[in-house]
Structures are given as C-alpha cells and as structure tokens.
VOGU-469617 format. One record per residue (C-alpha): residue number from 1; residue in one letter; x, y, z. Coordinates in steps of 0.25 Angstrom, whole numbers. Example, Ala and Ser with C-alpha at 12.3 -4.5 7.8 and 13.67 -1.06 7.14 Angstrom:
// VOGU-469617
(1; a; (49; -18; 31)),
(2; s; (55; -4; 29)),
This chain:
// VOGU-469617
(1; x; (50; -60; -163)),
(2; x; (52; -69; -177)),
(3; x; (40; -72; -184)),
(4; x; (46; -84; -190)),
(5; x; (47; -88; -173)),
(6; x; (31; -88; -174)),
(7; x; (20; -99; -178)),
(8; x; (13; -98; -191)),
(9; x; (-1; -89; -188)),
(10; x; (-9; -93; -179)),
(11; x; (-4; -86; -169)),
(12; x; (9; -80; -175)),
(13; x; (20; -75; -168)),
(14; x; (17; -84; -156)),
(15; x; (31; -89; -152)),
(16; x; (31; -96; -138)),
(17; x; (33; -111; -138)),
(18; x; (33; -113; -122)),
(19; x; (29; -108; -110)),
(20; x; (45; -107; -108)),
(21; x; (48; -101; -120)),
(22; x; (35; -93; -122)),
(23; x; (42; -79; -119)),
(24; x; (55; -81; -128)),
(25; x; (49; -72; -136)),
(26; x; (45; -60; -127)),
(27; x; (49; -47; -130)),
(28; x; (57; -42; -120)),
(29; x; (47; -29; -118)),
(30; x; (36; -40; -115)),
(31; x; (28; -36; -102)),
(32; x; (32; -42; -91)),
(33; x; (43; -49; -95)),
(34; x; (56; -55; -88)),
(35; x; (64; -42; -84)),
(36; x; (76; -49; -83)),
(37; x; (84; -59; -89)),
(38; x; (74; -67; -92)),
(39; x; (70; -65; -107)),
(40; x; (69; -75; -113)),
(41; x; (59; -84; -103)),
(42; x; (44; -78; -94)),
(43; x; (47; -76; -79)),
(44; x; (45; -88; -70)),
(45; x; (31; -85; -67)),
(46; x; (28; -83; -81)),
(47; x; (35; -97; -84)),
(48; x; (28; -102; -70)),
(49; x; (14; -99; -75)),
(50; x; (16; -102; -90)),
(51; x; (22; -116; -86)),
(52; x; (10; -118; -76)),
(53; x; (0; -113; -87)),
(54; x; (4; -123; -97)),
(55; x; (6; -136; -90)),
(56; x; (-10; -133; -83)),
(57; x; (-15; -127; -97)),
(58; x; (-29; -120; -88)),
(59; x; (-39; -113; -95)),
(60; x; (-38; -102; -85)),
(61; x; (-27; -99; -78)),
(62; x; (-24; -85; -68)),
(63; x; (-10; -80; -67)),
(64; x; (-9; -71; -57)),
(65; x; (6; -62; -58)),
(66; x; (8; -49; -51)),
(67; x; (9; -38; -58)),
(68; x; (22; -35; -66)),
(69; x; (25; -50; -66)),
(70; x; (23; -52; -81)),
(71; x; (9; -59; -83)),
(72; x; (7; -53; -95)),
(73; x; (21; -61; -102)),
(74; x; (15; -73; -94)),
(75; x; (0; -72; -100)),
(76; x; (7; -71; -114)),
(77; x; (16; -80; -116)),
(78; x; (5; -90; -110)),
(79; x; (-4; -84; -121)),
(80; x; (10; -86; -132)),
(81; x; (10; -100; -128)),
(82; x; (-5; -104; -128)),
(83; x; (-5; -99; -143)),
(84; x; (5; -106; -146)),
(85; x; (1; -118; -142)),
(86; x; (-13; -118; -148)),
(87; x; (-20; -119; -135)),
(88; x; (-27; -105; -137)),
(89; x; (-29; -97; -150)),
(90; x; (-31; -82; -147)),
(91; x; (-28; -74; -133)),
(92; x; (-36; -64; -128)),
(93; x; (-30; -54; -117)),
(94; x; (-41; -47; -107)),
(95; x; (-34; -34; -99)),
(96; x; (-40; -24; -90)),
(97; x; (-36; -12; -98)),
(98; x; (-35; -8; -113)),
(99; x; (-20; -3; -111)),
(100; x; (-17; -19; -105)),
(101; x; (-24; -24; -116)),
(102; x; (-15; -17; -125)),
(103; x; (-3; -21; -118)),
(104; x; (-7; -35; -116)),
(105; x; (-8; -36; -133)),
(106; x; (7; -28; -135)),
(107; x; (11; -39; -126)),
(108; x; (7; -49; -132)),
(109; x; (12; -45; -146)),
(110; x; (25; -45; -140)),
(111; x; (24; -61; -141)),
(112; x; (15; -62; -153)),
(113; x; (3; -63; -147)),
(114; x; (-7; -53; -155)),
(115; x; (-18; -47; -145)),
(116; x; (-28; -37; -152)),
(117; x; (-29; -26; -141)),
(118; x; (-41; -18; -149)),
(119; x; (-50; -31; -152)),
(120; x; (-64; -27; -148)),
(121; x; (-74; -36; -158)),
(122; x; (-73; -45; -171)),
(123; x; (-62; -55; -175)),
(124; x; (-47; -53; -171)),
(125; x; (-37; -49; -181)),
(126; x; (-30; -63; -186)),
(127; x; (-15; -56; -182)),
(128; x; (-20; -56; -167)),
(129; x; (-19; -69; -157)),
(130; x; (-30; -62; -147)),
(131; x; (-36; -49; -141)),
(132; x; (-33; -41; -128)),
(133; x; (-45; -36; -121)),
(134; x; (-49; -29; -109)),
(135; x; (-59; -35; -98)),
(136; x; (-68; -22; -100)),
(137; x; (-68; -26; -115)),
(138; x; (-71; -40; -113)),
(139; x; (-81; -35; -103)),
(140; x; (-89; -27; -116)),
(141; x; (-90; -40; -125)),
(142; x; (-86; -53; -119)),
(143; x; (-93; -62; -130)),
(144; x; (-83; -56; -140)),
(145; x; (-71; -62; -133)),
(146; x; (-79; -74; -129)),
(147; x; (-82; -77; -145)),
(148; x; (-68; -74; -148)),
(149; x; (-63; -84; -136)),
(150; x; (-73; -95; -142)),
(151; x; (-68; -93; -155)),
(152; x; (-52; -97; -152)),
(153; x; (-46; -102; -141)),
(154; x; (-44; -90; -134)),
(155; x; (-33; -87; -122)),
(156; x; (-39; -76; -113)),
(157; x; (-28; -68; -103)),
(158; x; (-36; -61; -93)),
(159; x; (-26; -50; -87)),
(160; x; (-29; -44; -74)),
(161; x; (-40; -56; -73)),
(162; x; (-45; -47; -60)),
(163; x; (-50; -38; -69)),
(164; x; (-61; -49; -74)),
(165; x; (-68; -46; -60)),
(166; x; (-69; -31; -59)),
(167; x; (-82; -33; -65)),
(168; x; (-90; -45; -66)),
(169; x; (-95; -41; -79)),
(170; x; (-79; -40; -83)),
(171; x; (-79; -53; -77)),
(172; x; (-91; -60; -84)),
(173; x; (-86; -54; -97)),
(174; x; (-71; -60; -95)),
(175; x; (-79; -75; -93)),
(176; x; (-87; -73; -105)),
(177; x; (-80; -71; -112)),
(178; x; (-66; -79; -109)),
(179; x; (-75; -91; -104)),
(180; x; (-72; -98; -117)),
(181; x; (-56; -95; -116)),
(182; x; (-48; -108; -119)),
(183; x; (-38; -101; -109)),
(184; x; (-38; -91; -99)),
(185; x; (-27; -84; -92)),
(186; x; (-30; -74; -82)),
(187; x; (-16; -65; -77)),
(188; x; (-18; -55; -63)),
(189; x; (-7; -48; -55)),
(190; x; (-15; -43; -45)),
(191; x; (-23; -48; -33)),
(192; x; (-36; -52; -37)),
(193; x; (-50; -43; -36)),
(194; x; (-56; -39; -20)),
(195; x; (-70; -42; -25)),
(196; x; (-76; -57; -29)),
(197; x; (-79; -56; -42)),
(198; x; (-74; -68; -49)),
(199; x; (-62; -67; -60)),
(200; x; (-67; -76; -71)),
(201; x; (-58; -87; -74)),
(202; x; (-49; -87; -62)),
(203; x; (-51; -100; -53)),
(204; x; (-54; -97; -39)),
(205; x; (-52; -107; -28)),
(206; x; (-59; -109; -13)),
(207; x; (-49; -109; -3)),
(208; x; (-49; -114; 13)),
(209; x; (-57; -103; 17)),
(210; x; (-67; -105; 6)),
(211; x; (-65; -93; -2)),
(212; x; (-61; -93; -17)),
(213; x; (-49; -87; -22)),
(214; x; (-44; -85; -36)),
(215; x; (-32; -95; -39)),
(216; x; (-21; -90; -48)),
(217; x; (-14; -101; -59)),
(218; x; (-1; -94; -56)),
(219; x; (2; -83; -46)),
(220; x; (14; -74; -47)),
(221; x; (15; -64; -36)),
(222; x; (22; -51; -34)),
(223; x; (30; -58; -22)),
(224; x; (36; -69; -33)),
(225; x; (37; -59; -43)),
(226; x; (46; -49; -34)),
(227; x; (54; -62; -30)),
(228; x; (57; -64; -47)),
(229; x; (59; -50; -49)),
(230; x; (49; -50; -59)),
(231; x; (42; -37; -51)),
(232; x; (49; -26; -43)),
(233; x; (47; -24; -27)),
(234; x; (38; -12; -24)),
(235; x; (42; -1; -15)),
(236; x; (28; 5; -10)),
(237; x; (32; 20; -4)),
(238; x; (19; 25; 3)),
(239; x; (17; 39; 7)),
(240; x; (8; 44; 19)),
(241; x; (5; 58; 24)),
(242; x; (-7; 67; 28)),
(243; x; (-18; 68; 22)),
(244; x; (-30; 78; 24)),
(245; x; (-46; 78; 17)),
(246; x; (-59; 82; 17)),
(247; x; (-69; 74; 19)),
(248; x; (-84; 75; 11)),
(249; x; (-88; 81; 25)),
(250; x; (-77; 90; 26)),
(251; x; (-70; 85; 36)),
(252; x; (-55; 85; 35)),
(253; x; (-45; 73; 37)),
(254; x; (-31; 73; 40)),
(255; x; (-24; 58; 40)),
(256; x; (-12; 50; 37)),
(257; x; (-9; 42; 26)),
(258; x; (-6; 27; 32)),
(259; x; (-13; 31; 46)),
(260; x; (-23; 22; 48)),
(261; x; (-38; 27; 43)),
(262; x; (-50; 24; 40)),
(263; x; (-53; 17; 24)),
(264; x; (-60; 31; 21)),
(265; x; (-48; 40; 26)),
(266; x; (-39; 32; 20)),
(267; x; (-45; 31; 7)),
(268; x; (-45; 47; 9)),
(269; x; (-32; 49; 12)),
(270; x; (-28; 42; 1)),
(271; x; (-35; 49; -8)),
(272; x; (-29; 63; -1)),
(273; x; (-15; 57; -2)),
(274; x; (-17; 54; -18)),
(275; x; (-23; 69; -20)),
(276; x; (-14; 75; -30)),
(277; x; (-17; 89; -24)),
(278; x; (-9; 84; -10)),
(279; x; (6; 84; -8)),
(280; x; (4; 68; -6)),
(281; x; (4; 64; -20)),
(282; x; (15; 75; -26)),
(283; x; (25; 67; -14)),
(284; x; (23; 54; -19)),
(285; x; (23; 58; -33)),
(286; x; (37; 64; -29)),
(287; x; (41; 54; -20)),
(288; x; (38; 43; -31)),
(289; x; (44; 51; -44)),
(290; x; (57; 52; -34)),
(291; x; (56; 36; -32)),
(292; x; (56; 35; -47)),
(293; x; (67; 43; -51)),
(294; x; (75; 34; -41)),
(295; x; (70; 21; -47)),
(296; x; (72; 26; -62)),
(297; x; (88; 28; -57)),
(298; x; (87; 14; -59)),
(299; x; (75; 12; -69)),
(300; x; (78; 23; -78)),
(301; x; (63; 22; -84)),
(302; x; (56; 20; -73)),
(303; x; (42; 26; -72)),
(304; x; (31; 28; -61)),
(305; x; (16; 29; -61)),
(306; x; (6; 34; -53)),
(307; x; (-7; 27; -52)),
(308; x; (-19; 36; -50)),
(309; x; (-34; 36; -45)),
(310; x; (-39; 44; -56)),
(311; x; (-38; 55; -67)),
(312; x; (-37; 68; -59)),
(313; x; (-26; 62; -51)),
(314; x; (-19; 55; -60)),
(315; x; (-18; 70; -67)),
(316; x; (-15; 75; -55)),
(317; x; (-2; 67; -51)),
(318; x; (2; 67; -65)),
(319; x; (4; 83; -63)),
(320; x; (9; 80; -49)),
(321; x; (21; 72; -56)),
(322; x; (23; 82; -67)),
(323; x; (26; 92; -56)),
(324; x; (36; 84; -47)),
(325; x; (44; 77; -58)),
(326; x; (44; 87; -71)),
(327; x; (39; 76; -80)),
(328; x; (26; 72; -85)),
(329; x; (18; 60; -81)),
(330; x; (10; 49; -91)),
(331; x; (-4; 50; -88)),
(332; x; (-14; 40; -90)),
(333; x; (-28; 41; -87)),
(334; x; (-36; 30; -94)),
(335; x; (-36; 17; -100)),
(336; x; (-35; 22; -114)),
(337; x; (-28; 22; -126)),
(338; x; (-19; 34; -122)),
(339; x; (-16; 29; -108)),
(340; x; (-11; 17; -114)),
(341; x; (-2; 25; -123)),
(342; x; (4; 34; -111)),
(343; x; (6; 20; -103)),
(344; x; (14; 14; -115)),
(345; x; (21; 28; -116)),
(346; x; (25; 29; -102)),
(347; x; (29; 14; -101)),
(348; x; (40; 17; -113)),
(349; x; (44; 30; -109)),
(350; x; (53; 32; -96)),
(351; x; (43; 43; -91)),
(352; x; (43; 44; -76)),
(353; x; (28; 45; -71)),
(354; x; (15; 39; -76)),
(355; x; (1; 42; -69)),
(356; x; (-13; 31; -71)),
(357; x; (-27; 32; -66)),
(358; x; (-26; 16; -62)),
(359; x; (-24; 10; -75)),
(360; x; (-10; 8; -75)),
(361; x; (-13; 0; -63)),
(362; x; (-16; -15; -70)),
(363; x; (-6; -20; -80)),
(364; x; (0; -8; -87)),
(365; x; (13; -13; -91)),
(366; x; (25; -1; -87)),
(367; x; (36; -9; -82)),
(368; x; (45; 5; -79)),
(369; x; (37; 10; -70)),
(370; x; (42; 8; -55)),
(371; x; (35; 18; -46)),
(372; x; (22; 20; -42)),
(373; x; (12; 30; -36)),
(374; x; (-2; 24; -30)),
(375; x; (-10; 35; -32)),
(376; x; (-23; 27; -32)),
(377; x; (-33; 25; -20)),
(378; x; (-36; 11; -25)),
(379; x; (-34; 0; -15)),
(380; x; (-35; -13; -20)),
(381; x; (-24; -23; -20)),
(382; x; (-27; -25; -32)),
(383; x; (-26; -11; -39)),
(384; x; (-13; -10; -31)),
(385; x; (-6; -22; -35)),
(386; x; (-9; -18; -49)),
(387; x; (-4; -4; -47)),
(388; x; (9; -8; -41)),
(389; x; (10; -18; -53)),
(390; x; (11; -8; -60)),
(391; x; (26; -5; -54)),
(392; x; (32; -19; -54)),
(393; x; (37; -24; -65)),
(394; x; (50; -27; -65)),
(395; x; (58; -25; -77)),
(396; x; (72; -28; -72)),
(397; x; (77; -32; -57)),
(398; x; (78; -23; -47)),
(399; x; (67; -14; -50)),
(400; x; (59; -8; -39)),
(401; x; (44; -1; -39)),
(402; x; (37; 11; -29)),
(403; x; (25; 13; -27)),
(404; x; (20; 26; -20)),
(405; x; (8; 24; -11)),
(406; x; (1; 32; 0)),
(407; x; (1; 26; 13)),
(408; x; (-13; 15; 13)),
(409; x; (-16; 5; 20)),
(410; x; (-19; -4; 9)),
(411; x; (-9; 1; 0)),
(412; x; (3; -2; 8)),
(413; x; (-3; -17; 10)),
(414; x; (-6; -20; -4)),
(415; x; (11; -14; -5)),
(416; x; (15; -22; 7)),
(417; x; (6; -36; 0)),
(418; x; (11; -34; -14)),
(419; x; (15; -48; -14)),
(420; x; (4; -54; -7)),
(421; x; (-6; -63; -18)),
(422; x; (-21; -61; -17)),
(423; x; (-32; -71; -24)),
(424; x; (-46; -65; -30)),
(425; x; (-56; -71; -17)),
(426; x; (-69; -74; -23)),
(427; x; (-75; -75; -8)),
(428; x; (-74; -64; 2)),
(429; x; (-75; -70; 16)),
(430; x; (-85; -61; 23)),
(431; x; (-91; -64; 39)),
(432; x; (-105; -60; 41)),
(433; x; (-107; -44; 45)),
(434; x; (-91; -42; 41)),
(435; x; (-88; -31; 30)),
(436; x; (-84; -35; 18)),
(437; x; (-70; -33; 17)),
(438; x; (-68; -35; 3)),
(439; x; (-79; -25; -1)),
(440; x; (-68; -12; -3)),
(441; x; (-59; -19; -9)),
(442; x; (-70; -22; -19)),
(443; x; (-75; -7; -19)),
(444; x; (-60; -3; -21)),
(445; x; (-58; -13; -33)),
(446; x; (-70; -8; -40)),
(447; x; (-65; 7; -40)),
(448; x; (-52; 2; -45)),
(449; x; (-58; -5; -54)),
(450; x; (-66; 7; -58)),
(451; x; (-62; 14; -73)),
(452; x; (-47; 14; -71)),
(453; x; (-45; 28; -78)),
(454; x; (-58; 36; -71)),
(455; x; (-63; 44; -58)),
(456; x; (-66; 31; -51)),
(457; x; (-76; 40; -41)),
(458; x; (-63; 38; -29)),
(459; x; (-63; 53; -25)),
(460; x; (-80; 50; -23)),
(461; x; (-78; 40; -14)),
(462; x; (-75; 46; -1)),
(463; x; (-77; 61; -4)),
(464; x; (-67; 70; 1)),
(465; x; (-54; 81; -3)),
(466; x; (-42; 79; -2)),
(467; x; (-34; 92; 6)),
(468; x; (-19; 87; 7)),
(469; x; (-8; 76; 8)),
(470; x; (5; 76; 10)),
(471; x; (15; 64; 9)),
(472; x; (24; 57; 18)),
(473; x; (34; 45; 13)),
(474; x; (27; 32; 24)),
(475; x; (33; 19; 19)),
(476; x; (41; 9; 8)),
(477; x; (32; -4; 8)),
(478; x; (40; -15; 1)),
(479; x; (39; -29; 0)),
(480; x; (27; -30; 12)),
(481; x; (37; -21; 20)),
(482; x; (36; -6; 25)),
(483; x; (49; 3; 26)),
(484; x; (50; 18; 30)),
(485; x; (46; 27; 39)),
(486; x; (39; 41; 35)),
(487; x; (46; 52; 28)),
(488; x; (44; 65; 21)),
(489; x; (42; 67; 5)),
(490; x; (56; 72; 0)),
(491; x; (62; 68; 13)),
(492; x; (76; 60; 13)),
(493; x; (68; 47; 20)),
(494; x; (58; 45; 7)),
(495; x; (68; 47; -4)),
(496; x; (77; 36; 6)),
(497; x; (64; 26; 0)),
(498; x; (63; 33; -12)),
(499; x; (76; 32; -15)),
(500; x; (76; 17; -17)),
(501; x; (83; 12; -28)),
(502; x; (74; 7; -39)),
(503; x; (82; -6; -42)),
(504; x; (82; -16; -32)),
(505; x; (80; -30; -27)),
(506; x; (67; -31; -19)),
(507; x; (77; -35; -5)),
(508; x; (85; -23; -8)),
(509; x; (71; -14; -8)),
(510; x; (68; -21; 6)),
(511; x; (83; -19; 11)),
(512; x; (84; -5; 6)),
(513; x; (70; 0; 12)),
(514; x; (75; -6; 25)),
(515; x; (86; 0; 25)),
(516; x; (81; 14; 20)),
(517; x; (71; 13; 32)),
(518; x; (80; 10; 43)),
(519; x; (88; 23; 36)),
(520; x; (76; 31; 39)),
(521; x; (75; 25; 52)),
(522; x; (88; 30; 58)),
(523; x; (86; 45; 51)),
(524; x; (73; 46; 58)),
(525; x; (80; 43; 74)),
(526; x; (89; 53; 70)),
(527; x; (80; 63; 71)),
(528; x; (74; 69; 83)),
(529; x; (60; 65; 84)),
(530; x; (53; 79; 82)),
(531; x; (56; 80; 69)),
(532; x; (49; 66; 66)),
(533; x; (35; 72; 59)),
(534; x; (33; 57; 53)),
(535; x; (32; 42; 59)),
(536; x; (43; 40; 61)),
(537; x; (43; 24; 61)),
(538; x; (45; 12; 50)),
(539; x; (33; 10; 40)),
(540; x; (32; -7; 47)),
(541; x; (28; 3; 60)),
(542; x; (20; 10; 52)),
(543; x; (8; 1; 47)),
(544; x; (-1; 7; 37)),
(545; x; (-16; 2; 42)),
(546; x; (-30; 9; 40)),
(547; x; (-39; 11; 52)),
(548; x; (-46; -1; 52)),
(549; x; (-32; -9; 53)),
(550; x; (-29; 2; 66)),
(551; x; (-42; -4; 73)),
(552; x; (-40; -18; 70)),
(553; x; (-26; -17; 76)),
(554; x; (-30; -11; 88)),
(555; x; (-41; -21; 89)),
(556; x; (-30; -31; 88)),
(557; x; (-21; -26; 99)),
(558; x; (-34; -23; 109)),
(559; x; (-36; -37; 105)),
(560; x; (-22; -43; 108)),
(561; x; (-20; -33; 120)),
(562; x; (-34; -39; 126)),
(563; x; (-28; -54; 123)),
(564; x; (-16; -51; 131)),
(565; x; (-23; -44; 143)),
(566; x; (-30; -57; 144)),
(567; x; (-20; -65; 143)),
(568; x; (-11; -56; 153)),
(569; x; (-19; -51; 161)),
(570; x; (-16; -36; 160)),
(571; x; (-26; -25; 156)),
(572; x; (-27; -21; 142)),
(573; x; (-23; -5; 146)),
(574; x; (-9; -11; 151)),
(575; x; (-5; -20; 139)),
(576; x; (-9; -9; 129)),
(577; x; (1; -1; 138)),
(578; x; (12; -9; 138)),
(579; x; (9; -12; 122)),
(580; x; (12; 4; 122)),
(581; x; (24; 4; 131)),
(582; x; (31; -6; 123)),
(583; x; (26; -2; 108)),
(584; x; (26; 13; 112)),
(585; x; (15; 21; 105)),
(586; x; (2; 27; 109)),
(587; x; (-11; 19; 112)),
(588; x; (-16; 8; 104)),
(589; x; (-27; 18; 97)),
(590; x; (-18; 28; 94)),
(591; x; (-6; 18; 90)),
(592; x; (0; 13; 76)),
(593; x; (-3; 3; 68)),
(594; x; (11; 0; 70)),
(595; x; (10; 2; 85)),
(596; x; (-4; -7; 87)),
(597; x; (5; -18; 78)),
(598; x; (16; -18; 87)),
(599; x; (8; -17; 100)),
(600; x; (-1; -29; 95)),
(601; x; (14; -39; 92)),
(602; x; (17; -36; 107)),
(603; x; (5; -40; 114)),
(604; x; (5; -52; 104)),
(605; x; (19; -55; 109)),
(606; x; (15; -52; 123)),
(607; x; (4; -63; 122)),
(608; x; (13; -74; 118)),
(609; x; (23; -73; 127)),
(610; x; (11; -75; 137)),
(611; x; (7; -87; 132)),
C-alpha cells in the first residue's frame, strides 16, 4: 500500500473512503476474503451488513456469519471506515484465545489498522490504533480497559460474543468494562450458548410465546452462504461397529454404535470407539488420510486435522498417523506461544496431518485444510458447528469438505441441521415436575468450556475401560440427506464414497452420492444373501435414534394403532398384525427405527382414508 495513499497521522495508513470501496485495498491473503473473482469489492453480505451499519449507525450492533464466511474482513473494514470517518478514535479487539488475538492484530495490519497484541497495562504506543485482548485478560482488569475506553472514543469488536457468557464473571467484566464504548460490534458464527446466562450488549426480544430470544442486526447462514459459494458442502462420513467395556462393576458390554442406547451406553461407546488402543480409530484414520489423498488430487495442498479430547490422545492418534501414512503429524497441545507457532507453520506448509486438543476448534484461520476427524465426546451444537468450521472455507469454487464421525445420535443431527439458525433463549419453558431438559446441554457446555488444552475429568465421569472396537463404513450424511448402506473398512463399497472427487458443485455431491448408492444397491442383490454379515439397507432406512427416541416411537404407534382400533373397530393385536404383513419386520418391540416409522405412516394413511 502507498504511503502517500494515507491521511496525515491520526490514524495513518487508514485508506477506505466507503463502505463500497472500503476493501480496495486488502491484500489478497486477507482472511476471509472473496475467493474468487471478486478482488477488488467485500462479498455481498459483507456489503449487505456494511451498508445496513452505516445508514442505522447503532451503538451496538451483532452480526451473526457462519463460520468461514468472512466476519473477520467484514469487522475490519467496518473498524477502517469508523476511523476514517472520526466517529471513533481507537479500536479494541476482545478474542477467546491468545493465538486469535494475535491473528486478529496481523489482520488488521494488513489494512493499516495497528493492533498491539502484547498490551497488558499503561499508555499505548502512539504508532498503534488500538489493542487486542482476550475475554480472560479483560476478565483479570476490566477498569484498565474501561479508563482506556473513557479516555478516546473507543470501537470495541467482541469476537465470538458467546464467549461473554461462559462465566458470568467473564461477562460482568466485558460490561465494565465496554459499558462506556462509543460503539460496539459483537461477530458470532455459531449457535448461541444452551444456558441463560445473558450476553452483554446483545438485544434480546420476547416473542409470541413470551420467551426472550437474542435478535441479530445481521444474520448470515451457512445455508445462504453455501448458496454463494462463499463456504463448501460438507460430506459427513460416520462409521459404526462393535464395541465392548467394563464397567466400574466389572460387568462387560458389548453394543453397536448407531443402535439405539441408553445416554450412559452411548456416552461409553463413544469413548470405546475414540480409544486409540481399538482397531476403530486406526480405520477412520486410514479411511480419512485415503479421503485426503483424493481430495489433494485436486487440492494439491490440502490438509486434515484431527480434533482431540485430550493430551494422551491426541499423542496417541498422532502416532497412530505416523504408522499408517509414513509421515509426521503437527501436534498441538496448548494455547501457547508454541502452539501457535506450529498452527502458522502447518498452515503455510503443505503438510498432510495436524492433531488439537479443542483449541483449533473456534476461529483458527487454516483455509487448506478439507478434512476432518471428530475424535472429541463433546456434544453441543455448538462446539460442533465451530469444529466443522474449522473445514469450510472456501478458497476457490468447487471445493468440498469430510468430516469423519462415529455413528451418534446427536452428531448425525447437528450434520443433518448444519443450515438450520438458532437464537440464544433467555427463558427455558419448564412445566411443573418435568426435567429440565436444558440442564445437559448446560453440563455439556461447561465441560467444553473447561481448559481447552487439559484432562478436562471426561474419563472420571462415568468410570469404566475400554476392551475393543472395531469399524464398520454406516452412512454419507450431506446436505440433511443420508446415503449408503454398510461396508467393510478397505472394501470396494467405502473407497466408492471415499473416492469422491474433491472439487464439485454441492448438486453434483447430491447427484454423485445418489448415484454411488444406487451402485451399491445393485452389487448388494447380486449377492446371495448368506454372505450378507452387515445391514444391508439404505442409511434414510436406517435411522440413528437413542433409546429414549425407540420408546417415544413405540409409544407413538401404540398410540396411532389404538386411535384406529377405535375408530375401525378391530382389535389392537390384528392391526399391529396386518402393520407387520405389509411393512415386514418383526414385533414392534424388537423393530427398527426405520421399521416403527414406516409402520406409523401406514396406519396414519389408513385413518384418513376412513374418514
């Protein structure tokens, strides 16, 4: 950038005029930026909240972009223009992490705005615009940003606002300190917190059913932003299989992944599966570094990363990759100085593996890397949605993403609702004597919210040892849609969905994945049925339900059967018959999932043509 482009001092090298010409001067390496073709101007949405910011001009205003989308392009060239235009004198950037804070300032040097990332006390070098800072650090000494805010009119960007709530002393400390802001724009990419801890300066409005939701300035969804290309489809590849433990007891458990459990024998089969010991982790590993060498035939640099529970493991699996693909994996273990170095590293090299304990979960910048190993048992949608953010960043059309998942109930439907939008609700409605249902997710967000780079006490939960896994290929979950039918690690059907190309249109996936599954389909009839030692039936056949979702759908069709016994006449004992004779399958109580669903359309269909 010329210097003889830039204002006299203060504040230099600030160059945007605009909101329309506010990113003219971007560097073409500036996060988030336009993949394609469209250098010289923001994205639409960028433009579209850009334009909506400056004809309201709020004090606080919440943009809410999923991840990949570009927020941090959007936040500052909104922070280029307010210091331009005199409306604020200094900007201070608040992340969750020391590595985003660091990222946040080279960002933002990119475009001349001057960020100390070090700053802990006293005056601000004169050559800087502002500070970057982390929630814990405003957490320690909120009065020292509060006097600094006073002192100039201040801009304050809250990054990953959700973080504001995961402790209300966090939270107290962000309104002490930013209370005096002249502005406020606060950036999320996730759905909001499970608990009701209020987000400072985010608006919240009742609704209909009288319960107060958060209301975002400007939303922008992965569903919109697939639509633009800005983010690429995700190909969620879940693996089943059989799993056996020991319980504190010393009772042994043999069970199924994706067969519906209890929450406790899930949660411990989960936990089996992701034992680095068992053969279920070396075949994902394997089935995922072989889904990587086919997306880098097309994107050459291409990288993949493993997200972790903890240190052992993430040690563990990092060996486990050495061993299957020859090469070393980039390990990072804590939110330091050095894990941020090994990020950067990894990020410009074209190394293939990268292994985190979490971290790398919310923010971290590595648009190369395209597939993905969930080797977590955190199950919140939001942890999720950050993780796979980690994945979607497009940098040119045609990209695609693969995550590698175990076979869980709430992970497949946080896969199948990647475009669905959630609101932080302040009020949980709760009927007299019924459980709280809210109150795991608030247990679960706590431990995620735990030390991102420590034991976080998982393995003490539910005590027990894990014996053996082994992996089985389930189901390609893409776009709310499930595909496939079971197959053997290393068989001819899994590489068939490995093997997908790594750039192509989002229809194309769906057309492909169809046609890969009818493909399997037909080599499956022509084979004689005793050699069948899996399922053989499509993944939509197949639903993926916990225990408590077997009962309520049991309940349901006892429920529709009796309806139509009234309404028909006939006994309960002969419509439950004739429900098997026309479904097939065995009794209700030893039935699918698949197989209750399919009985509970036909009696609905039987009652309305009665009527």
């Amino acid at each position: 950038m010329s210097h003889a482009d830039a204002p006299t001092h203060p504040p230099p090298e600030i160059v945007t005029t605009t909101a329309g010409t506010a990113s003219h001067h971007l560097s073409p390496a500036f996060p988030g930026r336009a993949p394609w073709g469209t250098a010289g101007k923001l994205r639409a949405w960028q433009q579209g909240a850009m334009d909506k910011y400056i004809q309201a001009q709020p004090r606080d205003f919440l943009a809410v972009a999923t991840p990949g989308a570009g927020k941090t392009t959007f936040a500052l060239t909104l922070a280029s223009w307010l210091l331009h235009h005199h409306v604020v004198q200094q900007v201070t950037v608040v992340a969750p992490t020391e590595h985003l804070k660091k990222q946040w300032a080279e960002a933002a040097a990119r475009i001349g705005i001057k960020l100390d990332p070090e700053y802990s006390a006293g005056p601000l070098g004169r050559e800087y615009h502002g500070v970057a800072v982390t929630y814990a650090g405003v957490g320690v000494r909120p009065m020292l940003h509060r006097n600094r805010v006073e002192q100039r009119k201040t801009l304050v960007i809250l990054d990953e606002i959700h973080h504001a709530g995961d402790s209300k002393s966090w939270g107290e400390a962000c309104l002490e300190a930013f209370e005096p802001a002249t502005r406020r724009l606060a950036l999320t990419g996730t759905p909001f917190r499970s608990d009701t801890n209020p987000i400072p300066f985010v608006t919240y409005e009742e609704g209909d059913d009288g319960i107060r939701r958060s209301s975002a300035d400007y939303t922008y969804g992965y569903g919109s932003a697939l639509a633009d290309g800005v983010v690429r489809p995700v190909i969620f590849m879940s693996y089943s299989g059989n799993m056996r433990w020991r319980t504190k007891a010393g009772d042994e458990i043999a069970a199924r992944l994706g067969e519906p459990m209890t929450k406790d024998a899930i949660s411990q089969a989960w936990r089996t599966a992701l034992d680095p010991r068992g053969e279920w982790m070396p075949s994902v590993l394997r089935a995922a570094d072989h889904r990587l060498t086919e997306v880098r035939k097309a994107i050459p640099d291409a990288g993949a990363l493993v997200i972790a529970s903890d240190q052992d493991s993430a040690r563990a699996y990092a060996k486990l990759i050495r061993d299957i693909t020859g090469h070393k994996a980039t390990l990072v273990l804590s939110d330091d100085a050095g894990a941020s170095q090994r990020i950067d590293e990894f990020s410009a090299s074209d190394d293939r593996w990268m292994v985190a304990v979490r971290m790398v979960s919310e923010g971290v910048d590595v648009p190369r890397l395209a597939v993905g190993v969930y080797a977590t048992t955190i199950s919140t949608p939001l942890f999720f949605a950050q993780a796979v953010g980690r994945f979607v960043r497009s940098r040119r059309r045609g990209e695609t993403a693969s995550v590698f998942l175990p076979t869980v109930p709430d992970l497949l439907g946080f896969a199948g609702e990647m475009e669905r939008e959630r609101d932080h609700v302040l009020d949980k409605p709760k009927k007299e004597g019924e459980e709280d249902p809210y109150a795991e997710s608030e247990k679960e967000m706590d431990e995620a919210n735990k030390q991102q780079d420590e034991d976080t006490g998982e393995q003490d939960m539910l005590p027990f040892e894990a014996l053996e896994s082994d992996a089985v290929f389930d189901r390609v979950t893409y776009n709310g849609a499930d595909f496939g039918m079971q197959a053997h690690p290393g068989s001819e059907e899994e590489q068939d969905y490995l093997g997908i190309p790594g750039l192509l249109e989002p229809d194309q996936v769906q057309l492909l994945l169809q046609k890969r599954q009818a493909r399997q389909i037909a080599h499956s009839r022509k084979k004689p049925a005793e050699e069948a030692d899996l399922l053989e039936l499509p993944a939509e056949r197949r639903p993926v339900v916990s225990h408590k979702e077997m009962m309520e759908l049991r309940k349901k069709l006892n429920s529709l059967v009796g309806a139509y016994a009234h309404q028909s006449g006939k006994p309960h004992g002969v419509i439950h018959t004739e429900l098997r004779r026309v479904c097939g399958g065995p009794p209700s109580a030893e039935a699918t999932a698949g197989q209750l669903g399919q009985r509970i359309a036909k009696v609905q269909e039987w009652a309305t043509r009665m009527r």
